[in-house]
LUMNU-169739 format. One record per residue (C-alpha): residue in one letter; x, y, z. Coordinates in steps of 0.25 Angstrom, whole numbers, padded with zeros to 4 digits, always signed. Layout:
<atoms>
AXYZ
...
</atoms>
This chain:
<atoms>
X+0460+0730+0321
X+0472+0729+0310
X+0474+0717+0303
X+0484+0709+0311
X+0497+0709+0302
X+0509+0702+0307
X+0522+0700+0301
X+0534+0689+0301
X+0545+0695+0309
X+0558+0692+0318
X+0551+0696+0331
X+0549+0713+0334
X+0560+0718+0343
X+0561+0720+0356
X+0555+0735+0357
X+0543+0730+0352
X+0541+0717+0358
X+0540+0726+0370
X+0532+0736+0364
X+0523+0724+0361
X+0523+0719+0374
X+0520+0733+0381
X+0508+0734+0370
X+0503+0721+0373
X+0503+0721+0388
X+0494+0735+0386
X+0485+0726+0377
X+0485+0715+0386
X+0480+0724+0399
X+0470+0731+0390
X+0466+0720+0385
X+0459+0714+0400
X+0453+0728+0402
X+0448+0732+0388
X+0444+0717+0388
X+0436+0718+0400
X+0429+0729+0397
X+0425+0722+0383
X+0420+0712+0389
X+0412+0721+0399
X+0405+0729+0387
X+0404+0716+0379
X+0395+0708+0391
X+0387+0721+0394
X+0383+0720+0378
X+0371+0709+0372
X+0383+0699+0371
X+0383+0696+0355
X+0396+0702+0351
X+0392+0709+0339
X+0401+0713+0327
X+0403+0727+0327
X+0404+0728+0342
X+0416+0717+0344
X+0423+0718+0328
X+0436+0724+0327
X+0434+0735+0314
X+0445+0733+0304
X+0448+0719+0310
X+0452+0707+0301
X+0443+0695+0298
X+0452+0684+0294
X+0448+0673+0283
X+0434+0681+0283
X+0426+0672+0272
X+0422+0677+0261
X+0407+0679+0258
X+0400+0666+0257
X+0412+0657+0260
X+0415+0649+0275
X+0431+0645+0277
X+0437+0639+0288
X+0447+0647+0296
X+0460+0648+0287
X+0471+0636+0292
X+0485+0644+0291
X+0496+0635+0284
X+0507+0642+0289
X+0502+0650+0302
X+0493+0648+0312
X+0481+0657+0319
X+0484+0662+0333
X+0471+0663+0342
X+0467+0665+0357
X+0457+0665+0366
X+0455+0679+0373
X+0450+0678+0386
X+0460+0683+0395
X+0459+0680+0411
X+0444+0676+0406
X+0440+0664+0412
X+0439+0654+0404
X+0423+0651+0403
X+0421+0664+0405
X+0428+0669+0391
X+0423+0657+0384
X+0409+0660+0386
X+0410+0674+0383
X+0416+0676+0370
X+0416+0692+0372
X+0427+0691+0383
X+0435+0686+0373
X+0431+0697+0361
X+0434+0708+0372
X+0448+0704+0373
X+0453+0701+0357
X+0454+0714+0355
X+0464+0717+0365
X+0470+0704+0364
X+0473+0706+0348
X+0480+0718+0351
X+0489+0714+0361
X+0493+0703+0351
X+0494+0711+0340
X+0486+0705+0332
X+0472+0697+0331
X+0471+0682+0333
X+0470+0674+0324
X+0459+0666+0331
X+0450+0668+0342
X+0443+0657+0352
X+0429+0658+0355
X+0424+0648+0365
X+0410+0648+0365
X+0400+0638+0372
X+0390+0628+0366
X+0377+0634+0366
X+0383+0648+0362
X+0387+0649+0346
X+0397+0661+0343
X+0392+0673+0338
X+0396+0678+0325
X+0397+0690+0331
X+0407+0685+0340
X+0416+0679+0328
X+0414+0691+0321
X+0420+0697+0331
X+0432+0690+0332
X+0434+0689+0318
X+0434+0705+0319
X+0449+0703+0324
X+0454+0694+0315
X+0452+0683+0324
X+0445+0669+0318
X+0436+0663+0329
X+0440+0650+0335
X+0426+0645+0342
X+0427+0636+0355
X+0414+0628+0354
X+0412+0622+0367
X+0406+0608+0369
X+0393+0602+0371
X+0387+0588+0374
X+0392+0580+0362
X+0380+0570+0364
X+0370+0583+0362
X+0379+0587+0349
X+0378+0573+0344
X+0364+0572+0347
X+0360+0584+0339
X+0354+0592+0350
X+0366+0603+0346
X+0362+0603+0331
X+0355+0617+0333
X+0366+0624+0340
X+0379+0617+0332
X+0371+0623+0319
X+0368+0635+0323
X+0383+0638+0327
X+0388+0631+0313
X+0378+0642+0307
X+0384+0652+0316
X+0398+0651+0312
X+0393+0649+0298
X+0387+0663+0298
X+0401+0669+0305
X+0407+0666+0292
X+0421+0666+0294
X+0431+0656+0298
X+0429+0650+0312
X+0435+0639+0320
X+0426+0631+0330
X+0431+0623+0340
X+0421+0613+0347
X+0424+0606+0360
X+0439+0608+0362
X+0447+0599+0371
X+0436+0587+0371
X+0447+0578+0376
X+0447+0584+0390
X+0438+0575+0393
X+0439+0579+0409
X+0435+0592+0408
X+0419+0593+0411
X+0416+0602+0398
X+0422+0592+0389
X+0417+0579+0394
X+0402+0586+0397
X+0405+0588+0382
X+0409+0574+0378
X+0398+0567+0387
X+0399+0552+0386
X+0401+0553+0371
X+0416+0555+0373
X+0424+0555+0360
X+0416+0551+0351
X+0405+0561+0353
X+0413+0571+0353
X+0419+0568+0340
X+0404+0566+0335
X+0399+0579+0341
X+0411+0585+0334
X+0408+0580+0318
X+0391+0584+0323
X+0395+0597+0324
X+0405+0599+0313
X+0393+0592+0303
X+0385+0603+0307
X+0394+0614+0305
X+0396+0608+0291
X+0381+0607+0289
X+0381+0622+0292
X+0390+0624+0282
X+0399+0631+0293
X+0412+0630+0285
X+0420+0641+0292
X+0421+0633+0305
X+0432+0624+0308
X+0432+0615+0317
X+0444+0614+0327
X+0445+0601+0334
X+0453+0603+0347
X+0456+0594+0360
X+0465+0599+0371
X+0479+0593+0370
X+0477+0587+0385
X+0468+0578+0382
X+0475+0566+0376
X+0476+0557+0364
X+0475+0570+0355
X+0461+0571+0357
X+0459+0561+0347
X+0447+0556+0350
X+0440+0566+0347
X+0445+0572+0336
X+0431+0571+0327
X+0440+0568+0312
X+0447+0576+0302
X+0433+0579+0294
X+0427+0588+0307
X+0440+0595+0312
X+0446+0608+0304
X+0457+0611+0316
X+0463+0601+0325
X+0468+0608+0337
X+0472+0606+0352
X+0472+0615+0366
X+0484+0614+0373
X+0490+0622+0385
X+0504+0626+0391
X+0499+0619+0403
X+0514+0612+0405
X+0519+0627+0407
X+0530+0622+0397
X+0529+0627+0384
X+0536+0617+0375
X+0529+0606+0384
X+0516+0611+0380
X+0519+0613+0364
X+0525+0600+0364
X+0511+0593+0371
X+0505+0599+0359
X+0513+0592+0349
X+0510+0578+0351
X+0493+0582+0349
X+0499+0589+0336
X+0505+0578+0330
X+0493+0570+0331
X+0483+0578+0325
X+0491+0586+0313
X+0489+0573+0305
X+0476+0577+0303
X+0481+0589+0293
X+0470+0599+0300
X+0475+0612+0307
X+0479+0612+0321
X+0475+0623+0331
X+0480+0626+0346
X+0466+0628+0351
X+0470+0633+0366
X+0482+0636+0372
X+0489+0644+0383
X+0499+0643+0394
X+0499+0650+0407
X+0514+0655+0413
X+0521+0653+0401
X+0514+0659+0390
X+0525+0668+0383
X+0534+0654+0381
X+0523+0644+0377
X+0517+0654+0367
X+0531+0656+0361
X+0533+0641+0361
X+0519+0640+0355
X+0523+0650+0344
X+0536+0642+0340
X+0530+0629+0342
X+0517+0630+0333
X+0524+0634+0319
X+0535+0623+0320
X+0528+0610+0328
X+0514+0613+0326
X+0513+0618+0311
X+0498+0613+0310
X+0493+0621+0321
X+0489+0633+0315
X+0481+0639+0326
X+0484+0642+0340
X+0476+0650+0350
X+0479+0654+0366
X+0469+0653+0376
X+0470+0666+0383
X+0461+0665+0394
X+0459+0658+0407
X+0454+0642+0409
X+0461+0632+0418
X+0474+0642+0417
X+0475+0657+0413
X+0481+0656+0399
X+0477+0671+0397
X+0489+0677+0390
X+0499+0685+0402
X+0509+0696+0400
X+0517+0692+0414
X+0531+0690+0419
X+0537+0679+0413
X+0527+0678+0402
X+0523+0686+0393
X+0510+0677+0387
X+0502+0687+0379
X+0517+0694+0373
X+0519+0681+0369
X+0504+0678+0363
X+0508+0691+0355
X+0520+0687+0352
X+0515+0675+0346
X+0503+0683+0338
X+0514+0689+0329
X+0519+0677+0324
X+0516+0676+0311
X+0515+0661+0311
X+0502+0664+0320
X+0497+0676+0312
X+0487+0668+0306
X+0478+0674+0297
X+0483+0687+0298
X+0497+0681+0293
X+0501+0670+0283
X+0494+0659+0282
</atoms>
């Protein structure tokens, strides 16, 4: 794959923006059936994803450290990262506990973009520590990996019964190398939802908090200095998500999952603003961790493109959710809404071009 390279311009003109769409709705059908297929080959193999089957030759590496040095991921002061998860029409717990589904589809999905992503999710389960191979492979197309960590009992973390498996993943990322974002037991303030309070226990806040700074302790033990830690509650579930946050010393990223569920763009961008304004005191970068919409794509994704630069400056990550859960997010070319046009669209913003443009 070419490194991505885009440019500051007007907007291409009409004949090409159709051009464009044409190209991309061919991308887009290839995409389910070559993805298909991948996936097929890719569960008939051992299941480690190994590096010279799933790296793309000639693709860029972006921040790759140098020998003998660990760095964060890069924060952009005047740009952001764009990311997604690619799952498309994959149930939910299905393409987050097979990451292959999702490496069978960037290829496709990159090139109906027209450029990599900036940033990949990978949800990955407890007991089940990413491969480096896996990493590699997504590094391979230019894309930084943004790891979902999923929860466990906070008492057992506490407790140090964990110790073995929270070392071995520090160790783990360590090894990879290069900049990684880890993001452990998002949206803890939906205390409703049976994952999250099977997670939280009895222990509530608190534990959380201290299950949290356990982990980061360790990672820092392990001298796992490329992993930042991204702190990020759901924007529904009140107060902020304040009480959990676990302090300024043990968060890298502040970030929030929010969705178009009004079916009102400027409704949902203004909900947003209100957790914004509480938490850009704390002078740490700001990520949009999930987000999505369902019969209005095109226009929240537009509104989303404006509003980010101009009333979110310090957000400087977003990523879509491109897959199924309680609603089908996945990215639709349909009448009336022209989602994943308008995902393209928004890739050749320069503003979101980040690290393949500005900084």
């Amino acid at each position: 794959m070419p490194t991505p390279h885009l440019e500051a311009h007007d907007g291409p003109d009409r004949a090409t923006r159709c051009a464009r769409r044409r190209s991309n709705a061919r991308a887009r059908a290839r995409r389910l059936v070559v993805g298909a297929a991948a996936v097929v080959a890719l569960a008939a193999a051992t299941g480690a994803v190994t590096d010279a089957a799933t790296a793309a030759p000639g693709g860029p590496v972006p921040h790759a450290a140098a020998s003998g040095t660990l760095a964060q991921p890069a924060v952009p002061q005047h740009s952001a990262y764009l990311g997604a998860f690619v799952a498309p029409h994959v149930n939910e717990d299905q393409a987050q506990s097979d990451v292959r589904l999702e490496l069978a589809q960037l290829g496709n999905f990159d090139g109906a973009m027209g450029r990599s992503l900036g940033l990949v999710h990978v949800y990955q389960p407890w007991a089940m520590p990413v491969r480096a191979s896996t990493l590699a492979a997504l590094a391979a197309t230019g894309a930084t990996p943004f790891v979902d960590w999923t929860c466990t009992s906070d008492a057992s973390i506490i407790n140090g019964s964990q110790d073995a498996l929270i070392t071995s993943y520090a160790d783990s990322l360590k090894a990879y190398g290069r900049p990684v974002f880890l993001r452990w037991f998002w949206e803890m303030n939906l205390v409703n939802l049976p994952r999250t309070s099977g997670c939280l226990g009895s222990l509530g806040a608190a534990g959380y908090i201290e299950a949290w700074q356990h982990i980061w302790t360790i990672f820092q033990n392990e001298g796992a200095a490329n992993v930042a830690f991204v702190w990020c509650p759901s924007i529904n579930g009140g107060i902020y998500g304040s009480a959990y946050y676990p302090g300024d010393a043990y968060v890298d990223w502040i970030g929030w999952d929010g969705y178009d569920r009004t079916h009102s763009p400027s409704e949902t961008i203004a909900q947003f603003q209100p957790f914004y304004a509480y938490w850009v005191t704390h002078g740490k970068p700001m990520v949009l961790g999930e987000t999505g919409a369902t019969t209005d794509q095109a226009p929240y994704l537009a509104a989303l493109a404006t509003a980010l630069p101009a009333s979110f400056p310090q957000v400087r990550a977003v990523l879509y959710y491109d897959s199924k859960s309680t609603s089908d997010w996945t990215l639709v070319d349909v009448p009336g809404d022209l989602g994943a046009d308008q995902f393209a669209t928004f890739a050749q913003i320069p503003y979101f071009g980040f690290p393949f443009v500005g900084s």
